[in-house]
C-alpha positions as CSV (number, residue, x, y, z in Angstrom):
1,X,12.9,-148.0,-93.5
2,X,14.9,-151.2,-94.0
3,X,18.1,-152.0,-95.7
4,X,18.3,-154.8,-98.1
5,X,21.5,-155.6,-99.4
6,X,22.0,-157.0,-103.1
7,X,24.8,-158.4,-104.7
8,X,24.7,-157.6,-108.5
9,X,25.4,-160.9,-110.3
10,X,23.2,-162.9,-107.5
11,X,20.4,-160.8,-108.5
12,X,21.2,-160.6,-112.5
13,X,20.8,-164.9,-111.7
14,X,17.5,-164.5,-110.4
15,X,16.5,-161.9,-112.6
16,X,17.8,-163.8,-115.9
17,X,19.3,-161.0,-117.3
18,X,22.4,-159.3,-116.7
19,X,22.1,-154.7,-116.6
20,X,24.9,-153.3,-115.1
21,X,24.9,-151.6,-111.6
22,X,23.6,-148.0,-112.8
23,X,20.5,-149.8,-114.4
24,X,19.9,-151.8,-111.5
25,X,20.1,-149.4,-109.3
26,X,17.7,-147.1,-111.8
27,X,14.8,-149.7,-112.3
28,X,14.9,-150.8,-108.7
29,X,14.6,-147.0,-107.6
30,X,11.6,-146.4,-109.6
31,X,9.9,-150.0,-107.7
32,X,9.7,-147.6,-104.9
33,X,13.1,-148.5,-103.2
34,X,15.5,-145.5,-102.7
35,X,18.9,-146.3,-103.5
36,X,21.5,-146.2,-99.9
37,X,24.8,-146.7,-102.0
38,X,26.7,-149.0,-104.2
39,X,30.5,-150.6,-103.0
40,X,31.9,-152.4,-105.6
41,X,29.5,-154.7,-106.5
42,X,27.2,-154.4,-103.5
43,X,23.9,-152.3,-104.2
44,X,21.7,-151.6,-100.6
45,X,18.2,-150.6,-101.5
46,X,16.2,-148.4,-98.5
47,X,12.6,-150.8,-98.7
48,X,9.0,-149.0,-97.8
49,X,7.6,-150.8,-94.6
50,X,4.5,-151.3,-96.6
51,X,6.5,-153.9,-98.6
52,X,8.1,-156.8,-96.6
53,X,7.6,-159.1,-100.2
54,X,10.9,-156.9,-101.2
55,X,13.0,-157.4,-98.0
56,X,15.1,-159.5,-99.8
57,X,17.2,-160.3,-103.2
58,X,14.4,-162.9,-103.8
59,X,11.7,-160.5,-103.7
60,X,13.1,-157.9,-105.5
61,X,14.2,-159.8,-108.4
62,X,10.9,-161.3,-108.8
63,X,9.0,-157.9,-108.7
64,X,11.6,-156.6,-111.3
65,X,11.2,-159.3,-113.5
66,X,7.7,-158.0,-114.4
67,X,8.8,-154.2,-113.5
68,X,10.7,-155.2,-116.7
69,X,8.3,-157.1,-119.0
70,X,10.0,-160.1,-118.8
71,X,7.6,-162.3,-116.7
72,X,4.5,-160.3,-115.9
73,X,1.1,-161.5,-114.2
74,X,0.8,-163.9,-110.8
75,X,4.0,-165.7,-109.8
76,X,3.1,-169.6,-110.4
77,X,4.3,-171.2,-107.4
78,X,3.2,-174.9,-106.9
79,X,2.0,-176.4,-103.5
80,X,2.7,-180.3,-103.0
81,X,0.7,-181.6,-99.7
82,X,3.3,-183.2,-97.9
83,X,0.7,-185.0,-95.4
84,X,3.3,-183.7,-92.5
85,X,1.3,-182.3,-89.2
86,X,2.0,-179.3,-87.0
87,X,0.1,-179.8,-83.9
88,X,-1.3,-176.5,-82.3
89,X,-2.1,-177.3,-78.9
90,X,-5.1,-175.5,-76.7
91,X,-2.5,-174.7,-74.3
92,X,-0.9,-171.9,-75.9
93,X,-4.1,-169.6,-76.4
94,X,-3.3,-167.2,-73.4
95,X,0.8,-167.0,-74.3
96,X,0.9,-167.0,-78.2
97,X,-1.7,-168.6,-79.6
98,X,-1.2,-168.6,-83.7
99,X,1.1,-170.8,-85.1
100,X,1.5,-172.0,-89.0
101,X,4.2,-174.3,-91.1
102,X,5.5,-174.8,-94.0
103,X,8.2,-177.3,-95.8
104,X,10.6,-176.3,-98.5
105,X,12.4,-179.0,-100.1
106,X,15.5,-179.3,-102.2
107,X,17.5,-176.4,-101.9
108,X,21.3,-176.1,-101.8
109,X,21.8,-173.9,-98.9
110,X,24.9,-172.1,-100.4
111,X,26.3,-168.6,-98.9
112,X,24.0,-166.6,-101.1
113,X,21.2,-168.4,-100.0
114,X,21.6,-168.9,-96.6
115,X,22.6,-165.2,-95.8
116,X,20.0,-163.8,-97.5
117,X,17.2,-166.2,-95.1
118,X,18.9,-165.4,-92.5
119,X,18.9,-161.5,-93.2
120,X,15.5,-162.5,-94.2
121,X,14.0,-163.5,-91.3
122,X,15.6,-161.0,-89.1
123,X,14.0,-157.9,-91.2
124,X,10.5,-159.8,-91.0
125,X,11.5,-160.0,-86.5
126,X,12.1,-156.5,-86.5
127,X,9.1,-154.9,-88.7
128,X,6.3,-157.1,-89.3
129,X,6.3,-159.0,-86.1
130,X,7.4,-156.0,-84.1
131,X,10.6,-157.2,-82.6
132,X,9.2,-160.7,-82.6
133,X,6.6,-159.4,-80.4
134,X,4.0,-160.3,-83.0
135,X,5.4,-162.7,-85.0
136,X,8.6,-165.0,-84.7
137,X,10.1,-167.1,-87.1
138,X,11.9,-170.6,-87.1
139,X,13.9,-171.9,-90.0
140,X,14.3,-175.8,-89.3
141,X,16.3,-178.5,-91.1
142,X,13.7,-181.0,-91.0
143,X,16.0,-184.1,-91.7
144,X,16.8,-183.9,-87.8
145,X,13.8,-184.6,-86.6
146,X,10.3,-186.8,-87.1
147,X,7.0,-185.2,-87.7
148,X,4.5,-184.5,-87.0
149,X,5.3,-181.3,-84.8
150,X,3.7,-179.9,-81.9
151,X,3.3,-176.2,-80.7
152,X,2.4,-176.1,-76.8
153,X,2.9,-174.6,-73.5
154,X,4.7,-176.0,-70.8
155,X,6.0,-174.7,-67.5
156,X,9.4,-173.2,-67.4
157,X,11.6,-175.6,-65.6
158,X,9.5,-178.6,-66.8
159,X,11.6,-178.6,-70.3
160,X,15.3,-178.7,-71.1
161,X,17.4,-178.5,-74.6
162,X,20.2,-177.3,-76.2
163,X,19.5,-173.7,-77.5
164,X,21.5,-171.9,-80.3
165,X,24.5,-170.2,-79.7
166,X,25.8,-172.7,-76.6
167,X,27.1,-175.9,-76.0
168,X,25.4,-176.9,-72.7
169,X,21.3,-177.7,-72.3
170,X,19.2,-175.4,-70.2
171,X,15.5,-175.3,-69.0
172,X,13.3,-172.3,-70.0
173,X,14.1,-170.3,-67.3
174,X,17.5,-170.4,-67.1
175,X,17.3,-169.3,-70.8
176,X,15.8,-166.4,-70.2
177,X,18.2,-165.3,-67.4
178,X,21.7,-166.8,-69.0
179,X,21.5,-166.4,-72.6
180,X,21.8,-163.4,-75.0
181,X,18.8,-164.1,-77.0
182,X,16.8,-165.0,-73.6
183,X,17.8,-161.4,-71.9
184,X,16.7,-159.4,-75.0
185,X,13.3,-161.0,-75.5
186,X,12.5,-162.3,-71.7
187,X,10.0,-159.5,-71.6
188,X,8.0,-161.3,-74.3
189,X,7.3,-164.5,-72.4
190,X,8.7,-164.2,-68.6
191,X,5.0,-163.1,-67.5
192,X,3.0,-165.8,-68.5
193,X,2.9,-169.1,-66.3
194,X,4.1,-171.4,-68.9
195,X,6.0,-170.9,-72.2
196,X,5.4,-172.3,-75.6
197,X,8.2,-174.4,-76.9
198,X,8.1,-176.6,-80.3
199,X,8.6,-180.4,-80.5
200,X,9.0,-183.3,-82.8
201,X,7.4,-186.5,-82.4
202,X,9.9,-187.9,-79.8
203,X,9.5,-184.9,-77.5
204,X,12.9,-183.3,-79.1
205,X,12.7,-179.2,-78.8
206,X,12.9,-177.7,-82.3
207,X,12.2,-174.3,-80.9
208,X,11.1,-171.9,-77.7
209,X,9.6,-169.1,-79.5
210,X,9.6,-166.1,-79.7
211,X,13.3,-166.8,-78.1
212,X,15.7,-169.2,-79.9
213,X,15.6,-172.1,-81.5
214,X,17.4,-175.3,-80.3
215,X,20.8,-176.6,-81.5
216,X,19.3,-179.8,-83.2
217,X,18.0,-178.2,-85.8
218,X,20.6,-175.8,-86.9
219,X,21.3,-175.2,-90.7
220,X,24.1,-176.4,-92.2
221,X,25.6,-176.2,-95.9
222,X,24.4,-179.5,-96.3
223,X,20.7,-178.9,-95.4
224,X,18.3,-179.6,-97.8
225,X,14.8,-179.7,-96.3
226,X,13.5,-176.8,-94.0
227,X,10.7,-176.8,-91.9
228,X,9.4,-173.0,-91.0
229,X,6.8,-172.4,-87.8
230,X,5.6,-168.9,-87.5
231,X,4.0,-168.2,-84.3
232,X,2.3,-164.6,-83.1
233,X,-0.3,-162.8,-82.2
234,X,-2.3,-162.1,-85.9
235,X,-3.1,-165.0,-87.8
236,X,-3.4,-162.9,-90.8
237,X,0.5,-161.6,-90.4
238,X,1.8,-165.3,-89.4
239,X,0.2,-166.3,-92.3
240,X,1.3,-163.7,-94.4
241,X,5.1,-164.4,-93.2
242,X,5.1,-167.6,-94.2
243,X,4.3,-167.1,-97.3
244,X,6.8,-164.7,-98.1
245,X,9.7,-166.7,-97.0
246,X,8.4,-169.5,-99.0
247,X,7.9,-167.8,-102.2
248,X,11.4,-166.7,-101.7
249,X,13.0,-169.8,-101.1
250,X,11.4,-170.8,-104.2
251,X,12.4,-168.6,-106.0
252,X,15.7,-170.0,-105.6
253,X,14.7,-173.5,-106.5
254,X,12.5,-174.6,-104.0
255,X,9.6,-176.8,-103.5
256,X,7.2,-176.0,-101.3
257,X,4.7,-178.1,-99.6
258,X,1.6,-177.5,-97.0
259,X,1.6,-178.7,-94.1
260,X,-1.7,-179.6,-91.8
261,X,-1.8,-177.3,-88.9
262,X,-4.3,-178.5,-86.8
263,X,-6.0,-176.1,-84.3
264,X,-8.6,-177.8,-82.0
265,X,-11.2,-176.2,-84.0
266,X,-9.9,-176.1,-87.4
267,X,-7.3,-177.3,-89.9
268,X,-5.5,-175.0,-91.9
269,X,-3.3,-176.0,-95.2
270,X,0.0,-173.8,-94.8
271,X,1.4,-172.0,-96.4
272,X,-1.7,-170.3,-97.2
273,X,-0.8,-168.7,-100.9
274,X,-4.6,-168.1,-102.3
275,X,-4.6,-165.4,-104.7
276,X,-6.5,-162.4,-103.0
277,X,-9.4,-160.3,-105.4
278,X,-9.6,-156.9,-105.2
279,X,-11.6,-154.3,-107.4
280,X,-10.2,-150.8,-108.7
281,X,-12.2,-147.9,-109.6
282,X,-9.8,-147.0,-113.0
283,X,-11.6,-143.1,-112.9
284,X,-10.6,-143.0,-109.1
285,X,-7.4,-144.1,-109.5
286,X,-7.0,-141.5,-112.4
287,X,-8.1,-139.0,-110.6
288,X,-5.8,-139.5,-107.8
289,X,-2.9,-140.2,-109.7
290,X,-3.4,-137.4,-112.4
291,X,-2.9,-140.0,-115.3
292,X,-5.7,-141.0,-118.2
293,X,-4.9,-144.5,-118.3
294,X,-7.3,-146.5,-120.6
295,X,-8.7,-149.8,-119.0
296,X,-6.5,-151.7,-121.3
297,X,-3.1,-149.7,-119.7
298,X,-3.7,-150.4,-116.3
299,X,-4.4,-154.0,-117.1
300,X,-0.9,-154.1,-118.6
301,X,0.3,-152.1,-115.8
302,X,-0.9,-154.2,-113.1
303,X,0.2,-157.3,-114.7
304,X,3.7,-155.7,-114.8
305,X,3.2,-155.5,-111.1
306,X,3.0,-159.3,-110.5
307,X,-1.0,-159.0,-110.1
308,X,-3.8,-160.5,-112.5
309,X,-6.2,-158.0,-113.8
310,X,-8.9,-158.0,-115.5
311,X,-11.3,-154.8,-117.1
312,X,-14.8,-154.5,-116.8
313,X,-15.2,-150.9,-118.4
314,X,-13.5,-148.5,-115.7
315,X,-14.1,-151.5,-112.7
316,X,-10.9,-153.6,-112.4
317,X,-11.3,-156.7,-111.0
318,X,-7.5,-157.5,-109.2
319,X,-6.0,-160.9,-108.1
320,X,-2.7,-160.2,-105.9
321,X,-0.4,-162.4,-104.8
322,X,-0.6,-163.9,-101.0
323,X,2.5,-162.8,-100.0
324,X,1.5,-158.9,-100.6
325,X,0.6,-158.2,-96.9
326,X,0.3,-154.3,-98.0
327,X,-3.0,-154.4,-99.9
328,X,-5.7,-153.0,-97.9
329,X,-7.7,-150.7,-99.8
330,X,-7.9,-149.8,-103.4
331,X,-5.6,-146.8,-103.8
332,X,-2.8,-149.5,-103.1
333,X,-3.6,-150.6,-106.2
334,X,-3.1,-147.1,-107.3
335,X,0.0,-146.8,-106.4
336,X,1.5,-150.2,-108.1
337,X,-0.4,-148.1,-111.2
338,X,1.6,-145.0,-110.8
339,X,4.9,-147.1,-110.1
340,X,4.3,-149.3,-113.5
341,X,3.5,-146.1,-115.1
342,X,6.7,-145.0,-114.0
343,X,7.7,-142.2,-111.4
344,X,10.4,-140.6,-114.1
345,X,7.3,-139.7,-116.4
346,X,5.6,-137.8,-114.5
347,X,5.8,-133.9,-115.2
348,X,7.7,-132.1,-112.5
349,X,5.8,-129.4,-110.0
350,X,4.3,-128.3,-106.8
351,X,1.2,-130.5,-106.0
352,X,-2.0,-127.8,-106.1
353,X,-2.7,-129.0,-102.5
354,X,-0.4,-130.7,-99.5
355,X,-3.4,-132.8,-98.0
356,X,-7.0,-133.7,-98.4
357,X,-7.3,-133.5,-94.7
358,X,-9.4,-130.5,-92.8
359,X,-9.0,-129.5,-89.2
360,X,-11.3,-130.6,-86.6
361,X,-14.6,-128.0,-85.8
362,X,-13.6,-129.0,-82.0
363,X,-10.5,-128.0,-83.0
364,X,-10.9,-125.0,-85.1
365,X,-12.9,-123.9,-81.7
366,X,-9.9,-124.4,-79.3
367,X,-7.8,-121.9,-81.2
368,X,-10.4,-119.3,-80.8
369,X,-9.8,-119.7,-77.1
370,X,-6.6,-119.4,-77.2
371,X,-6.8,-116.4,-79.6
372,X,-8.8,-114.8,-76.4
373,X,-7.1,-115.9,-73.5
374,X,-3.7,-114.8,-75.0
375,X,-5.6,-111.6,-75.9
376,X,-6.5,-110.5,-72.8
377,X,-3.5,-111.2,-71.1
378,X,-2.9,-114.8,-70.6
379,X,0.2,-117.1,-71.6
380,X,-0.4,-121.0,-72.3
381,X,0.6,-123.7,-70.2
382,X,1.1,-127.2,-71.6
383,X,0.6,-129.8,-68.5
384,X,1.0,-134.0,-68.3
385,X,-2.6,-136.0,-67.9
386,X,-0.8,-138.1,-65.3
387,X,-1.3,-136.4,-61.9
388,X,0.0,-137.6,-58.2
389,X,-3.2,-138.4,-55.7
390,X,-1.8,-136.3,-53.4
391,X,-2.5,-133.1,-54.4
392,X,-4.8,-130.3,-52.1
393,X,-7.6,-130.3,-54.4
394,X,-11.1,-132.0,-54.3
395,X,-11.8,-133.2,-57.6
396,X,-14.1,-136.2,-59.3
397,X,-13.0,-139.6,-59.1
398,X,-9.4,-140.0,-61.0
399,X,-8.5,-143.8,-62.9
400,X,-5.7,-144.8,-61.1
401,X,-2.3,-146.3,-62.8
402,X,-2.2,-150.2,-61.8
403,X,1.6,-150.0,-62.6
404,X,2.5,-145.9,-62.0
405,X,5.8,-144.9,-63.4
406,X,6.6,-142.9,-59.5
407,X,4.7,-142.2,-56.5
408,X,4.0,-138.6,-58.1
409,X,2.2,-140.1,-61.3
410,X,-0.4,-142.4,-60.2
411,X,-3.8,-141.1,-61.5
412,X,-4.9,-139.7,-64.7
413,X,-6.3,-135.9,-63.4
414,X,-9.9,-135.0,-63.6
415,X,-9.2,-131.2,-63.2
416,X,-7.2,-128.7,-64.7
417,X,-6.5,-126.4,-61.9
418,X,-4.1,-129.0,-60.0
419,X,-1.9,-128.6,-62.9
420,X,-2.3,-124.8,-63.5
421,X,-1.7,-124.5,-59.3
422,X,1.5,-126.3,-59.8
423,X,3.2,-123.9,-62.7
424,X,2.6,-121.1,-60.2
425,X,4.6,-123.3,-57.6
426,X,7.3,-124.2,-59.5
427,X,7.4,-120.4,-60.7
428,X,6.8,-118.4,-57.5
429,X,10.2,-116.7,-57.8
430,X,9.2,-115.1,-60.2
431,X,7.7,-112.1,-60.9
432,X,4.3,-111.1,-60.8
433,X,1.6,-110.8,-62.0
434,X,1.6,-114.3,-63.1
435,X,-1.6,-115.4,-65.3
436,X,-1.8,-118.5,-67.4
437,X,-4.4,-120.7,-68.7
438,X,-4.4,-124.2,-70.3
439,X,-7.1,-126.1,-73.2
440,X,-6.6,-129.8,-72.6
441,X,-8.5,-133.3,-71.9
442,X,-8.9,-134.6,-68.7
443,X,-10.8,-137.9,-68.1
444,X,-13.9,-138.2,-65.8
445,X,-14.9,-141.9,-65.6
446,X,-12.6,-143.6,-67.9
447,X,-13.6,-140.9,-70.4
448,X,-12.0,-138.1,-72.5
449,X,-13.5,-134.7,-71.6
450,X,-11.7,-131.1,-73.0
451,X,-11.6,-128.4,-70.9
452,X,-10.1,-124.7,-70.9
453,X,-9.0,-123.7,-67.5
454,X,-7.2,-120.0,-66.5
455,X,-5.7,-118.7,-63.4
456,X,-4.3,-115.5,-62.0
457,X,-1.6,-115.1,-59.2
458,X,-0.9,-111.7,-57.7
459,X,-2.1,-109.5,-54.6
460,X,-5.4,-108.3,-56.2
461,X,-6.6,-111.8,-57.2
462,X,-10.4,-111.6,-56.8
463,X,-13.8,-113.0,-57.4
464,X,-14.6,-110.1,-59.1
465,X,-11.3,-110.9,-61.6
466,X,-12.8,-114.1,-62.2
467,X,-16.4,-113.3,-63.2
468,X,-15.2,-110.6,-64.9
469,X,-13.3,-112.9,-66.9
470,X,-15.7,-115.7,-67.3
471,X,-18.5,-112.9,-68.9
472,X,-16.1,-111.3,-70.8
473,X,-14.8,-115.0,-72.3
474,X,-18.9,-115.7,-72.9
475,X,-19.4,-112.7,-74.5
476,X,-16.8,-113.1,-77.7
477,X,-17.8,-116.9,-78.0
478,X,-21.6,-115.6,-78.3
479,X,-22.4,-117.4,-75.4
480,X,-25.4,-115.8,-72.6
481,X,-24.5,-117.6,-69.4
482,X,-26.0,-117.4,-66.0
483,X,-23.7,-116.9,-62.8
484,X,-25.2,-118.6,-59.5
485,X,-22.9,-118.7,-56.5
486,X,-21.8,-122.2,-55.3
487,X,-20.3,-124.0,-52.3
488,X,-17.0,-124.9,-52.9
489,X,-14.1,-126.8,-51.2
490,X,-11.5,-125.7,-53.7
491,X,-12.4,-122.0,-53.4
492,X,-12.6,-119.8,-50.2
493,X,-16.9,-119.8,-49.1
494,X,-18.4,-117.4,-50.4
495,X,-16.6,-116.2,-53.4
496,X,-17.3,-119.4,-56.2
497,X,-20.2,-119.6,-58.7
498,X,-21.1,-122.0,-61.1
499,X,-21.5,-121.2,-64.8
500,X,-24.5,-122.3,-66.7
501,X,-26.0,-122.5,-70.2
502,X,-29.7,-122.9,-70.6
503,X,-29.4,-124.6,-66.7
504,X,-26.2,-126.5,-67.4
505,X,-23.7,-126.5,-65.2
506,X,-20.7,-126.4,-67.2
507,X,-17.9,-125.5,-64.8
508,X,-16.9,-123.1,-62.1
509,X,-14.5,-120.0,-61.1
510,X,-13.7,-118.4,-57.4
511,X,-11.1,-117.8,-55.3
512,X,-8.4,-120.4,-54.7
513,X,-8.9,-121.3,-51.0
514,X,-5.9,-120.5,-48.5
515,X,-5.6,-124.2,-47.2
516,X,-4.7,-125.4,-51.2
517,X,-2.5,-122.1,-51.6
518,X,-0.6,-123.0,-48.6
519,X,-0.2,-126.8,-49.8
520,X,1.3,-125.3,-53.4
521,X,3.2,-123.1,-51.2
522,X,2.0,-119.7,-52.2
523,X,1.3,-116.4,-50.3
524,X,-0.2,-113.8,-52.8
525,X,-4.1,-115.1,-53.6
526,X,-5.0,-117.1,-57.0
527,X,-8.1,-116.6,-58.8
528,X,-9.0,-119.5,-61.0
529,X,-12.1,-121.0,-63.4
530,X,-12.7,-123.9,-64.7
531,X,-14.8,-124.5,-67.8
532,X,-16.1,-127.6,-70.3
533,X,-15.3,-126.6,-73.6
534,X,-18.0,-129.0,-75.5
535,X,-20.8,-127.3,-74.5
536,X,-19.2,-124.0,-75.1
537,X,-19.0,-125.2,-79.0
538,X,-22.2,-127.0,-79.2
539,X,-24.6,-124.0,-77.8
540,X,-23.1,-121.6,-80.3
């Protein structure tokens, strides 16, 4: 969730027409925002993730003005080229290789204004570009500097400026190590062999994304002309940034212009705000919702919603704004129905069902071997996949950690009965019997594989314990599996036998052998088996 903070008279100026708080708060509610509290005349809104179009007064007053009927349809915002370049050099395809632009001219950067881009920007940092991690944004005043812009990669001590928020210049490295900005986002670029920065035409640093930008460019109240890079990881959510801080800053009087950003394949024209089609199946959406809305409602409904719509019968063909980053499948459109139909309408009561999801048969299966392990006498164990290397046991090959957490957690395990060996040692003062069993993955060969495996700790451990066992778990499954004895390293010789289904191995059980027993530290003897549990499904 993310708090957006609105002052009422700002937004009754951008909505153009004055409500008082308590219908502010009501309409905006039923967008889909849940209401956080109101101090004096300060209202702060709790926004969906889904919708970063509303992380700001700007947004939200434009999405109300149709919520209202006062301006319904697409938002007309008009692109002017400004014949400005933004340079995306080859060099930054292994560090951050999207960038985009965009100019916004003639604004009056008043306090409204400029805390609400600010508070802007930092909400699109933190949710769609993950902590900048997937997109970062720079807000430049472009009388500063001379176009066209460049976005490259240069090595760390090869570049100094100026950055925000100091008075001396720095190279890229020292950044990183002496600056608050650098220390909370080094881990984003200190890896790579060079870093990106952004320059003007006369080599001056407008930015070092994702970091901070530089000093030159700083907004003042007398700024009038910004220049925005976004830079990332997804095109599709650079571009879709963009757009939505340009539509806002027009919506306070802007005028936006594209800018060529040249990639040395391609030339986009940014900001990028195409109308994006969509179709809606009306009887789907009906269905889902619980409404009987004609073709002719969900027109009106949609339009309401700041989309264009138009009806075929019960197929509605959809244009949605560019900035609406949340449309990915039809029942999105669905829901901006059943908001413009309004929440408060519908009739109150328990939904007939809480999901439309089922259980998995794989998964359906593992209860009903836990249902008959805890029946005949065994308690559950829940273990990590990471496993040390060191343990007694012979198992298949383990994928090893490149970077392991400690010396204790460097492979992923390819056996259960490590794990079920070391419950007993960490409980070995206690008393016994002890008998556990666990259902879990573990990964053979880069590769997920479930498994059930059971042991037994106390001075009458035997083979005999463990077939015994094994048959008896076959039998309620409805499995008829053959025993045949087996040579074993894990197990004492002599007493282990393989399992098999129609001549399928599909795991083993024995006595624990004394040299593992004495690794784990234990003196009583462990009887232990080891099964797939795919096979035991599949042969039903």
């Amino acid at each position: 969730m993310t708090n957006v903070d609105i002052h009422r008279d700002d937004l009754a100026d951008l909505v153009g027409k004055s409500l008082s708080i308590e219908e502010f708060v009501d309409r905006i509610t039923f967008m889909g925002a849940g209401p956080e509290g109101v101090q004096g005349d300060l209202m702060t809104f709790d926004v969906f993730p889904n919708r970063p179009d509303l992380y700001s007064v700007e947004g939200i007053a434009r999405g109300l003005r149709g919520f209202l009927g006062l301006e319904v349809g697409l938002p007309v915002y008009h692109v002017e080229p400004s014949g400005i370049e933004f340079l995306v050099d080859r060099s930054v395809a292994d560090v951050r290789p999207y960038a985009v632009g965009g100019i916004v001219r003639g604004l009056e950067l008043e306090d409204a204004l400029l805390r609400s881009l600010v508070d802007l920007q930092e909400k699109l940092h933190l949710t769609v570009g993950r902590r900048r991690k997937k997109v970062a944004i720079g807000i430049h005043d472009m009388d500063k500097v001379t176009p066209p812009y460049t976005y490259k990669a240069v090595l760390p001590t090869d570049v100094r400026f100026t950055p925000l928020g100091v008075a001396q210049e720095m190279d890229l490295l020292e950044i990183l190590t002496k600056h608050e900005k650098g220390r909370e986002y080094a881990h984003l670029v200190a890896s790579r062999p060079v870093f990106p920065i952004i320059t003007d035409a006369r080599g001056q640093v407008l930015s070092f994304p994702p970091v901070i930008n530089g000093i030159r460019t700083q907004l003042t109240s007398d700024t009038r002309n910004l220049f925005i890079d976004v830079t990332g990881t997804d095109l599709e959510a650079v571009n879709g940034c963009l757009a939505i801080l340009s539509t806002a800053l027009a919506e306070r009087g802007g005028r936006i212009q594209s800018v060529k950003t040249k990639y040395p394949d391609r030339i986009l024209e940014t900001p990028d705000l195409a109308h994006r089609p969509h179709s809606l199946d009306l009887r789907r959406a009906n269905a889902l919702l619980g409404l009987s809305l004609t073709p002719g409602e969900a027109v009106e409904g949609l339009r309401r919603m700041r989309h264009d719509a138009r009806a075929n019968g019960d197929a509605i063909s959809v244009l949605s704004p560019g900035y609406r980053l949340d449309l990915l499948h039809e029942v999105d459109l669905a829901e901006d129905l059943a908001i413009a139909s309004g929440y408060d309408r519908y009739p109150r009561g328990l939904p007939h069902r809480q999901t439309i999801g089922a259980s998995l048969a794989a998964n359906d299966f593992a209860e009903t071997l836990r249902v008959l392990l805890v029946g005949y006498g065994y308690q559950e164990v829940m273990s990590l996949t990471v496993a040390s290397a060191k343990d007694a046991f012979e198992t298949p090959d383990r994928v090893r950690i490149r970077n392991p957490l400690n010396e204790d957690l460097t492979t992923l395990r390819s056996s259960l009965l490590p794990s079920l060996m070391n419950i007993f040692r960490l409980n070995k003062h206690r008393e016994l019997p002890q008998r556990v069993f666990e259902i879990s993955e573990v990964v053979l060969e880069a590769r997920n594989v479930r498994r059930i495996g059971a042991a037994a700790l106390h001075h009458k451990a035997s083979f005999t314990e463990a077939k015994s066992l094994v048959l008896s778990l076959m039998r309620d499954v409805g499995q008829s599996a053959n025993v045949d004895g087996v040579e074993d390293a894990n197990f004492i010789p002599g007493r282990a036998a393989s399992v098999l289904i129609d001549g399928r191995e599909i795991g083993r059980f024995g006595e624990i052998h004394p040299r593992i027993l004495e690794a784990y530290s234990l003196v009583q003897p462990v009887m232990a088996f080891e099964l797939d549990v795919e096979p035991l499904r599949s042969a039903r």
